[in-house]
C-alpha positions as CSV (number, residue, x, y, z in Angstrom):
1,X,134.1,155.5,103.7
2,X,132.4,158.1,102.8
3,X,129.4,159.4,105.3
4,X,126.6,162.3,105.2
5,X,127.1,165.2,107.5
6,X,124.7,164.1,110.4
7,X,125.9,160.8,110.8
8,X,129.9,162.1,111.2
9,X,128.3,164.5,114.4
10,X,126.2,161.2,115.5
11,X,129.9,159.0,115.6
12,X,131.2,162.2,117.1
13,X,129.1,162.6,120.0
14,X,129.1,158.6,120.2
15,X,132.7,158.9,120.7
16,X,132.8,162.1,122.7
17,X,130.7,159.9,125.3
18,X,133.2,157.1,125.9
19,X,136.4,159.9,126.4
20,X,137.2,158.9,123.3
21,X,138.7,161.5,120.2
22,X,135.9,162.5,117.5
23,X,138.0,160.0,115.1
24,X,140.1,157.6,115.2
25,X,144.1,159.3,115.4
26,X,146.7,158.0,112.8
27,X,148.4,155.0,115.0
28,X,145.2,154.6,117.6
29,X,144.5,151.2,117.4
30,X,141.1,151.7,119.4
31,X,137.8,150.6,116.4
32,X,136.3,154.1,115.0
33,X,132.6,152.4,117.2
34,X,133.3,150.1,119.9
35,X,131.8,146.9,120.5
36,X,128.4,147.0,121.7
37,X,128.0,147.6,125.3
38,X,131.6,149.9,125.3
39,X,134.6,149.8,126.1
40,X,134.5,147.1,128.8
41,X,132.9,144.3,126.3
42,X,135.9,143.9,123.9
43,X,134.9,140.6,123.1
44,X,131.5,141.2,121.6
45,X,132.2,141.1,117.9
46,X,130.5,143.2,115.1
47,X,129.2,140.4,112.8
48,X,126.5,140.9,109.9
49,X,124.1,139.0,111.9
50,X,124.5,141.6,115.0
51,X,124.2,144.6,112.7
52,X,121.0,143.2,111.2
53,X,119.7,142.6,115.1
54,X,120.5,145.9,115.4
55,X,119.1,148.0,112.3
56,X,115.9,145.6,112.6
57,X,115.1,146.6,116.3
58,X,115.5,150.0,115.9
59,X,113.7,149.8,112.3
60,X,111.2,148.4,114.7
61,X,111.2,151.3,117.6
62,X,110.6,154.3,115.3
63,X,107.9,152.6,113.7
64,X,106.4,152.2,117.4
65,X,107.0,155.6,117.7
66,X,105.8,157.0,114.4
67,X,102.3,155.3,115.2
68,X,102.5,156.4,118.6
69,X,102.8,159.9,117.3
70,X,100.2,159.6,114.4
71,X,102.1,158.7,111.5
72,X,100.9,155.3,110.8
73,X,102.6,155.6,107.0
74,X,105.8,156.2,108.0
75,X,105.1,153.7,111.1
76,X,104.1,151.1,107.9
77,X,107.5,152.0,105.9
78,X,109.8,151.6,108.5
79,X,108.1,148.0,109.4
80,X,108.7,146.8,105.9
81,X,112.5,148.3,105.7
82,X,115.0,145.5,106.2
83,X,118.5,146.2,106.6
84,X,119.9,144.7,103.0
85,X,117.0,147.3,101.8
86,X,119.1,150.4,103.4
87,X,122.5,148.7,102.2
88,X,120.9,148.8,98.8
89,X,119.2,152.1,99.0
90,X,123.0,153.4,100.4
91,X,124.5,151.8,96.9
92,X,122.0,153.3,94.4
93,X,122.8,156.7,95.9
94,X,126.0,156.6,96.2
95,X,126.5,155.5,92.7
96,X,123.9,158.2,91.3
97,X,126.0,160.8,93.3
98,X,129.4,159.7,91.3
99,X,130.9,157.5,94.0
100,X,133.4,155.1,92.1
101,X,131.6,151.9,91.4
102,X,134.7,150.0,93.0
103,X,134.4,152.0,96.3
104,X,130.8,151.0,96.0
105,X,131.8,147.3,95.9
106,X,134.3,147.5,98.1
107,X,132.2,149.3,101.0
108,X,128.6,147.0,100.4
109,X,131.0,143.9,100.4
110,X,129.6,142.7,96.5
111,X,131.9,139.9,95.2
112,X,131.9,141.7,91.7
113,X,131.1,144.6,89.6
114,X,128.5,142.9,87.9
115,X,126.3,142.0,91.6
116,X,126.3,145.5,92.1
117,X,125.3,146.8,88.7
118,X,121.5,146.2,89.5
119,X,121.8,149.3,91.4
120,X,123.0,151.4,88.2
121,X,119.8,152.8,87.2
122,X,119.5,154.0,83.3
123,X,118.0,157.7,82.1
């Protein structure tokens, strides 16, 4: 899976934090993030549902901050972003950057080629 630049130092220092090496080591069979709450909660599991819990509460805490700090329009965007919004948003730029349609598929879990094509915008 491909990722941008700040989010590979982000999973870095994430890592770096539990002892842990920046990436996972050929034959470590330790998860590249580990379940929420660390090390010691091994049986939380990573489910859509938990994701979107996620991505919506902290969707939810920068827009309390961006109104706190006087940016009620960026406060109003975040409120409204969802997180099948950033999956989609992550697929149309990945696919306008030349990322192979199937590695598309493959990493926004679409059941076929044709699910995804909506994202395939036309000059």
């Amino acid at each position: 899976v491909s990722v941008p630049d700040p989010l590979a130092v982000s999973i870095a220092a994430y890592r770096s934090r539990y002892g842990l090496p920046h990436l996972p080591q050929p034959g470590d069979t330790t998860p590249l993030l580990l379940p929420l709450g660390g090390p010691r909660r091994s049986n939380t599991q990573l489910t859509y549902s938990l994701i979107h819990h996620v991505v919506t509460k902290h969707l939810m805490e920068g827009a309390q901050v961006a109104d706190a700090t006087g940016y009620p329009e960026i406060a109003a965007m975040l409120k409204s972003a969802t997180a099948d919004w950033i999956r989609q948003t992550s697929a149309t730029h990945q696919l306008e950057t030349g990322v192979p349609i199937k590695t598309v598929q493959k990493q926004t879990r679409h059941a076929t080629l044709q699910s995804l094509s909506r994202y395939l915008h036309k000059e």
